[in-house]
C-alpha positions in Angstrom: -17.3 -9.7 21.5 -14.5 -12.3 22.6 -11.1 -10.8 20.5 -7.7 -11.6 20.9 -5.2 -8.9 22.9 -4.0 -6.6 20.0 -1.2 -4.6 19.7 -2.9 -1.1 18.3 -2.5 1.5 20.3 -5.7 2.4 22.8 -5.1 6.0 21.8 -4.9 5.7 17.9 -7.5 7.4 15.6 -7.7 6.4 12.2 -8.8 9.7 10.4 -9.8 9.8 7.1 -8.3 13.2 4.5 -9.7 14.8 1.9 -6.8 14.9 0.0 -7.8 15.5 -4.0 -5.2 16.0 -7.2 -5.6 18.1 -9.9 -7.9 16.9 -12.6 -6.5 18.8 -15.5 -2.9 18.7 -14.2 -0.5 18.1 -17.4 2.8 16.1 -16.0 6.0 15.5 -17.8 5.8 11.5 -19.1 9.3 10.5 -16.6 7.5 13.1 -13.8 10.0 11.5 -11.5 12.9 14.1 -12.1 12.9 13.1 -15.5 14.0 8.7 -14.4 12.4 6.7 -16.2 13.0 3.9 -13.7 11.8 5.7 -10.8 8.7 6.7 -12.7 8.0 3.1 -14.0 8.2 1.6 -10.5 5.9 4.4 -8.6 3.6 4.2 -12.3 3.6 0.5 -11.8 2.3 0.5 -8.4 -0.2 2.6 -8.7 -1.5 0.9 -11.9 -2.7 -1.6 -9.7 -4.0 0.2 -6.6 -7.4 1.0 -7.7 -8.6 -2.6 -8.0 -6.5 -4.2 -5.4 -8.1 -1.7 -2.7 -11.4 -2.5 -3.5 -10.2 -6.3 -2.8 -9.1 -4.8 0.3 -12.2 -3.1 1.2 -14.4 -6.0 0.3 -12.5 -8.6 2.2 -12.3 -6.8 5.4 -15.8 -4.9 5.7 -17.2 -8.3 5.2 -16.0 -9.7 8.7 -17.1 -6.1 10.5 -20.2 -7.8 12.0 -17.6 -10.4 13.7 -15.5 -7.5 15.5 -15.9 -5.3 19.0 -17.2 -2.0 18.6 -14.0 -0.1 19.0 -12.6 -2.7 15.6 -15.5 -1.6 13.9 -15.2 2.2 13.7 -11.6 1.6 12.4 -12.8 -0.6 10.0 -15.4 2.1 8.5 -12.3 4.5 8.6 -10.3 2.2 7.0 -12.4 1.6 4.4 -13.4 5.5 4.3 -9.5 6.1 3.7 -8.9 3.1 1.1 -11.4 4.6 -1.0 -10.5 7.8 -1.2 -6.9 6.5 -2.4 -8.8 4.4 -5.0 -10.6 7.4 -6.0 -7.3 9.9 -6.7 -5.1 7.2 -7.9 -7.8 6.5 -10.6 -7.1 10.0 -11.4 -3.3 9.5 -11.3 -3.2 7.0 -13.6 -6.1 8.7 -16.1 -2.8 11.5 -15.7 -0.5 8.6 -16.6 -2.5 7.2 -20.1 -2.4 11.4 -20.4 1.2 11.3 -20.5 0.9 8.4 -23.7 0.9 5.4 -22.0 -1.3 2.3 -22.6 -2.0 0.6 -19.4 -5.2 -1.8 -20.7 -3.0 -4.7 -20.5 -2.0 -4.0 -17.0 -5.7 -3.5 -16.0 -6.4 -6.8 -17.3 -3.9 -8.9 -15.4 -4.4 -6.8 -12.1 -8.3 -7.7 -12.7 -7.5 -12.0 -13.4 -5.3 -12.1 -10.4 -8.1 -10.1 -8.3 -10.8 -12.6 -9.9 -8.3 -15.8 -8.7 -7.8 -14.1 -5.3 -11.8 -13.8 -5.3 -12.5 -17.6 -5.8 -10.5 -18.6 -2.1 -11.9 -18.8 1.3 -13.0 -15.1 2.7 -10.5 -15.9 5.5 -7.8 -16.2 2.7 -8.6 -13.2 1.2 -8.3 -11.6 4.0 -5.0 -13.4 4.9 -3.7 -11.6 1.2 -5.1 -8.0 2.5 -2.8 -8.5 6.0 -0.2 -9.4 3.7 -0.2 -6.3 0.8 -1.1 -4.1 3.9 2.2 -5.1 5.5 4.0 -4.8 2.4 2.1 -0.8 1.7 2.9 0.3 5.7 6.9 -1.0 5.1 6.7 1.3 2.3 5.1 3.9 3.2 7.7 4.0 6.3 10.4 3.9 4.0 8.6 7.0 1.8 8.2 9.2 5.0 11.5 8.6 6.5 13.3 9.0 3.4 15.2 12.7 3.2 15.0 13.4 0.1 11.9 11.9 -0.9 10.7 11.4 -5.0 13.4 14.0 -5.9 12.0 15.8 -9.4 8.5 15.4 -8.9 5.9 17.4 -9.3 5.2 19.0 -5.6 1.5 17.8 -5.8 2.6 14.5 -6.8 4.1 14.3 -4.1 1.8 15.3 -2.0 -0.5 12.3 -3.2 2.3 9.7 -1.9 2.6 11.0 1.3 -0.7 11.6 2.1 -1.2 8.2 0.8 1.7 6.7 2.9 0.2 8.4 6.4 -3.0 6.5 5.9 -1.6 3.5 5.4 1.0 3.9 8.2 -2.4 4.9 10.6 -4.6 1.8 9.3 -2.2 -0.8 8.7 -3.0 -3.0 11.7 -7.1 -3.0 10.5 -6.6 -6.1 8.6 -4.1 -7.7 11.1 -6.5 -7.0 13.7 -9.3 -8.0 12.2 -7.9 -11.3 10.9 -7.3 -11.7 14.7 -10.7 -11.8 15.7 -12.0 -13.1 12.7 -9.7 -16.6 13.3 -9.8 -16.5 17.4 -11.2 -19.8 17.6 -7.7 -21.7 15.6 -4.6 -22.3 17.7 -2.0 -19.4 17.5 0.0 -22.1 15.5 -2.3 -22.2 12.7 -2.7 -18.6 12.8 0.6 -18.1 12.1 1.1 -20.4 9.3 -2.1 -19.2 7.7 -0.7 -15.8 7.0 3.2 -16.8 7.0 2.2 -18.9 4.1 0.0 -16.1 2.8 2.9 -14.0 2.8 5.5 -16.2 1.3 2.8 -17.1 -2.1 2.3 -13.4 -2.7 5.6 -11.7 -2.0 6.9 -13.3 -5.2 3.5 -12.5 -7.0 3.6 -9.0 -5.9 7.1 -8.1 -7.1 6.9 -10.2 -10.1 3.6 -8.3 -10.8 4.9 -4.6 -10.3 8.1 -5.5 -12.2 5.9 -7.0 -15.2 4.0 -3.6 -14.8 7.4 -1.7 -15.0 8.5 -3.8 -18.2 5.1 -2.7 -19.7 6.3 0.8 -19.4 10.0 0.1 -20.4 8.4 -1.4 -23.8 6.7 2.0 -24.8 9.6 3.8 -23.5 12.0 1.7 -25.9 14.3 1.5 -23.1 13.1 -2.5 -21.8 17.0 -3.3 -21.4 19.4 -5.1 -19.7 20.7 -2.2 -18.8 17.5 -0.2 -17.4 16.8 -3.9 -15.4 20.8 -2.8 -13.6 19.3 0.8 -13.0 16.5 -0.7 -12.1 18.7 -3.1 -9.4 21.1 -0.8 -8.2 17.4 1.9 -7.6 15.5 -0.5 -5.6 18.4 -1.7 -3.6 21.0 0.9 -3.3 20.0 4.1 -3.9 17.5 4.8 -2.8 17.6 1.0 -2.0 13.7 0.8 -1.0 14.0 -3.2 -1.3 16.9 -2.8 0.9 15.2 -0.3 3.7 12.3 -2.9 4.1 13.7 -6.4 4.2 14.0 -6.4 8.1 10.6 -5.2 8.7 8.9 -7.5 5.7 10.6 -10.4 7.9 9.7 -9.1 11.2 6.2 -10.0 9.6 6.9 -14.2 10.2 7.7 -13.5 13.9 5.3 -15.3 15.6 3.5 -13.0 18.0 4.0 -10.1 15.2 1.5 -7.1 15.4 2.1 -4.3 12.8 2.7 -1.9 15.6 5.3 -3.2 17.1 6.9 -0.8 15.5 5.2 2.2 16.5 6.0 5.2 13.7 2.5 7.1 14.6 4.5 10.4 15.0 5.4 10.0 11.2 1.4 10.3 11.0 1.1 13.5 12.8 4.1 15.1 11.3 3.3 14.8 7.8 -0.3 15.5 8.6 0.8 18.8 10.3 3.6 19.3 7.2 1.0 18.6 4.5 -1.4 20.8 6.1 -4.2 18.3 6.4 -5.6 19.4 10.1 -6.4 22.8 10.7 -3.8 25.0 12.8 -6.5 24.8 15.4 -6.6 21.2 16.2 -2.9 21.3 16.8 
């Protein structure tokens, strides 16, 4: 199979974990150390996870047949690990409706912007998933590195995010890469404005989505203020200041010649799996 030179490293191994929450656990409602805003924003995301990685799953296992063989097996990983986060952040949020909130409306609109990405070109779909999976691995970074990570939660809440973020730090050049092979044949030009232009239409549809997801929860809260939006502000960008942390790597992203590991944070993989306990002692 005739690919393009990628930047994933010969020696990766995407592995998939096991990782499952507690089905009966009973979290406070503002399980983020009792923040509301912190709680809506990580609530929010995760409201939409389910059905947007099964959009990622279907738009890159159906271009496996067009990749090498080595593409492939990280491709059935990939998808291996994507549904396993689908799986046990369907049980997050069934925790989060068990906490009181109503998250029907939010289902719906995740599912009618899936259905509009559904009606584009499989190579545009695709194009989205290299886009949200840049966006997850810049967080994820950002959730690994942090010190003092989710401060208040629940210790197997947190547990979920990390595991989760490790994953998608180890897969997150799957869709890249296979968007690679998948569009050999156009000029590197049009590659690049393909997914730049990808990138520019959804970054203000994904914010704006997990912000309208976030006012959801404010509503039943009572709390959907001007004043929660400033706490919600000075959160994202100063402290912890997420939005902050990943603005040079999102824009890294319309480099031409960009490859998601460029910046190589693999030994944030095997350090959290080895902190989280997620490999046996033995196959240190």
């Amino acid at each position: 199979m005739d690919t393009l030179p990628t930047g994933t490293p010969a020696h990766l191994t995407i592995t998939p974990r096991d990782l499952r929450l507690d089905r009966n656990a009973a979290n406070p409602r503002w399980w983020h150390g009792g923040d509301p805003v912190a709680t809506a924003f990580f609530n929010a995301l995760s409201a939409s996870f389910p059905q947007g990685e099964t959009f990622f799953i279907e738009s890159v296992r159906r271009f496996r047949g067009r990749t090498d063989g080595r593409l492939q097996q990280q491709i059935k990983a990939f998808i291996e690990q994507e549904a396993a986060h689908t799986r046990e952040h369907v049980v997050f949020n069934k925790l989060i409706k068990n906490a009181g909130y109503d998250t029907a409306a939010m289902d719906a609109e995740t599912r009618r912007r899936l259905d509009i990405a559904r009606s584009r070109n499989p190579v545009v779909q695709l194009a989205i998933t290299v886009a949200l999976e840049h966006f997850t691995a810049i967080m994820a970074n950002c959730l690994l590195t942090d010190k003092n990570p989710l401060p208040g939660a629940p210790p197997e809440i947190l547990r979920l995010w990390q595991w989760h973020a490790i994953e998608e730090v180890e897969h997150k050049a799957v869709a890249y890469d296979t968007y690679l092979a998948v569009t050999r044949e156009l000029s590197p030009l049009k590659r690049w404005l393909l997914r730049s232009h990808v990138m520019l239409m959804l970054s203000f549809q994904f914010w704006y989505s997990n912000f309208e997801r976030m006012a959801d929860f404010f509503r039943q809260d009572g709390i959907n203020t001007p004043r929660t939006w400033w706490r919600v502000f000075t959160y994202l960008w100063f402290k912890p200041g997420m939005m902050r942390t990943i603005f040079l790597p999102y824009l890294s992203f319309f480099r031409p010649g960009f490859h998601p590991w460029d910046h190589d944070d693999g030994a944030l993989v095997r350090e959290f799996e080895q902190r989280l306990r997620l490999v046996e002692p033995a196959a240190q």
